[in-house]
C-alpha positions, -999 to +999 in steps of 0.1 A: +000+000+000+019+031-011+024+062+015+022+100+001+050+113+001+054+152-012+028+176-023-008+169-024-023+154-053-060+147-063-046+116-079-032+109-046-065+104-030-077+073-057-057+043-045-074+050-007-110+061-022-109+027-048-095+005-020-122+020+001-154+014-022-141-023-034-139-032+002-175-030+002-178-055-029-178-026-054-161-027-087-137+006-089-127+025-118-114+060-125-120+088-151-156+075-165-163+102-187-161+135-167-164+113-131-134+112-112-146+079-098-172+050-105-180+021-089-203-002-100-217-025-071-247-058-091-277-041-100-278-009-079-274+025-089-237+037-095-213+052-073-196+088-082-167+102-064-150+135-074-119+140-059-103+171-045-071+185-023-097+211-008-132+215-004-145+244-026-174+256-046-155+236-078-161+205-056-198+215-051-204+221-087-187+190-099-212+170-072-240+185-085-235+183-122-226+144-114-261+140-095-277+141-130-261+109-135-263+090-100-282+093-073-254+082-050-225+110-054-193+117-030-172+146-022-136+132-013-112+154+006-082+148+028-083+145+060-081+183+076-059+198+101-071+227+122-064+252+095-081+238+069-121+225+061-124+210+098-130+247+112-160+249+088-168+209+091-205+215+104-209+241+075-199+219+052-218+191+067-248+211+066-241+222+030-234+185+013-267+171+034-289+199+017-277+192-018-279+154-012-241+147-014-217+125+004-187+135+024-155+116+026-126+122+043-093+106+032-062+097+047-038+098+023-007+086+043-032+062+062-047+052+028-078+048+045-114+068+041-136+081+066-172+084+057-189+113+071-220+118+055-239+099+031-258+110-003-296+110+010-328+130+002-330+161+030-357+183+039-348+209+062-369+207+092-382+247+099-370+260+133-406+277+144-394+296+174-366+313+156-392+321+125-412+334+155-388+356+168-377+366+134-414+379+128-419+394+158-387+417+158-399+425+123-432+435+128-419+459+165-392+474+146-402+513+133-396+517+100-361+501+084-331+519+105-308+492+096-283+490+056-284+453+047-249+438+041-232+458+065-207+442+090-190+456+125-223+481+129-242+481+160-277+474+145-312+491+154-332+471+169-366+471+182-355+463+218-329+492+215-359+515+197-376+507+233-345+516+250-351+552+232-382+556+236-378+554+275-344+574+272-361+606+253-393+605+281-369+605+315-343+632+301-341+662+322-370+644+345-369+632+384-361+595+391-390+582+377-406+548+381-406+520+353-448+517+354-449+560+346-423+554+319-443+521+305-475+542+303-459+576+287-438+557+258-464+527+255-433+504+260-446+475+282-411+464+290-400+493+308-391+475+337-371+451+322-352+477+296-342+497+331-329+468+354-312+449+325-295+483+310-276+469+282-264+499+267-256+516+303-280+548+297-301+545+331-291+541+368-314+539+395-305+562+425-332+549+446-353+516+452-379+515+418-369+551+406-343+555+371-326+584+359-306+588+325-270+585+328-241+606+307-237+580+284-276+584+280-274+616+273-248+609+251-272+586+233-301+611+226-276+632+206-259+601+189-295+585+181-312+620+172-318+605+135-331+575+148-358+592+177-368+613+150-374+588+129-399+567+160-419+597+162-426+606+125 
């Protein structure tokens, strides 16, 4: 059984894969047309197996131009060290299960094959509580504060649109209680926006009363776009 030795090859990665597949009773052989690998197993369906030194969007491609052909297609990659596909592994996981593919990882030096995912139909199964949420922060939100595709941006949300709401009323006022400030700004969670204080704008200087603080201050002048925008 020969060891790798030198730079990574996709060639490199047949002897394991084709040693792999006929170990399950499958006859193995290589460049069928555009498939990297074939293996033929009786009657059932063939096997497809492109091979490649990395996992890319090339790789996907090539699987998913194959599944016009088989059913049953691999991705074979080698085995990954911390740098490489492995930090992305549930990613990529999640990726090949969607699109129906197979995952192998090989071990060149090893020449073995670790199978981590096998070609079957998927339907995703709909996380209803996150939907939920989703919906519900879109329908509090006020208007649409917020550029889509921006990165490293503190985003508006409706819980920080609250925040405001309760900042603008107690400016300039008395320690005042969370029930006042829930029924002047209509925001029911009043309460909870003052004791949490995320975005260190109130303080409380006495049992159940809140004042603003400087950095809430700050904040009225900072957000004055955005408070305009609530009351319009």
């Amino acid at each position: 059984m020969r060891c790798y030795l030198g730079p990574m090859r996709e060639a490199d990665l047949y002897e394991p894969v084709k040693n792999y597949l006929e170990g399950q009773g499958y006859t193995v052989k290589a460049e069928i047309g555009a498939c990297d690998v074939m293996a033929v197993r009786g009657e059932e369906p063939p096997v497809i197996v492109e091979l490649k030194t990395t996992f890319s969007l090339a790789l996907i491609f090539q699987g998913v131009e194959r599944q016009t052909v088989s059913d049953t297609v691999y991705l074979a990659v080698p085995v990954s060290s911390d740098r490489g596909w492995k930090l992305r592994y549930k990613d990529i996981t999640r990726l090949c299960r969607r699109l129906g593919l197979g995952l192998l990882a090989v071990d060149v030096k090893k020449c073995s094959v670790t199978a981590h995912l096998d070609p079957e139909d998927y339907t995703p199964r709909k996380n209803t509580k996150r939907l939920g949420r989703l919906l519900r922060e879109f329908e509090r939100r006020v208007g649409d504060p917020n550029k889509g595709g921006t990165t490293g941006t503190k985003r508006m949300t409706a819980y920080r649109q609250d925040a405001l709401r309760c900042l603008v009323y107690m400016a300039g006022k008395d320690p005042c209680p969370p029930a006042e400030i829930a029924r002047a700004t209509g925001v029911t969670t009043a309460g909870k926006i003052l004791r949490a204080d995320h975005y260190g704008w109130f303080e409380r200087p006495e049992r159940g009363r809140y004042i603003v603080t400087p950095k809430g201050l700050e904040a009225i002048t900072l957000h004055a776009d955005d408070i305009a925008a609530l009351n319009a």
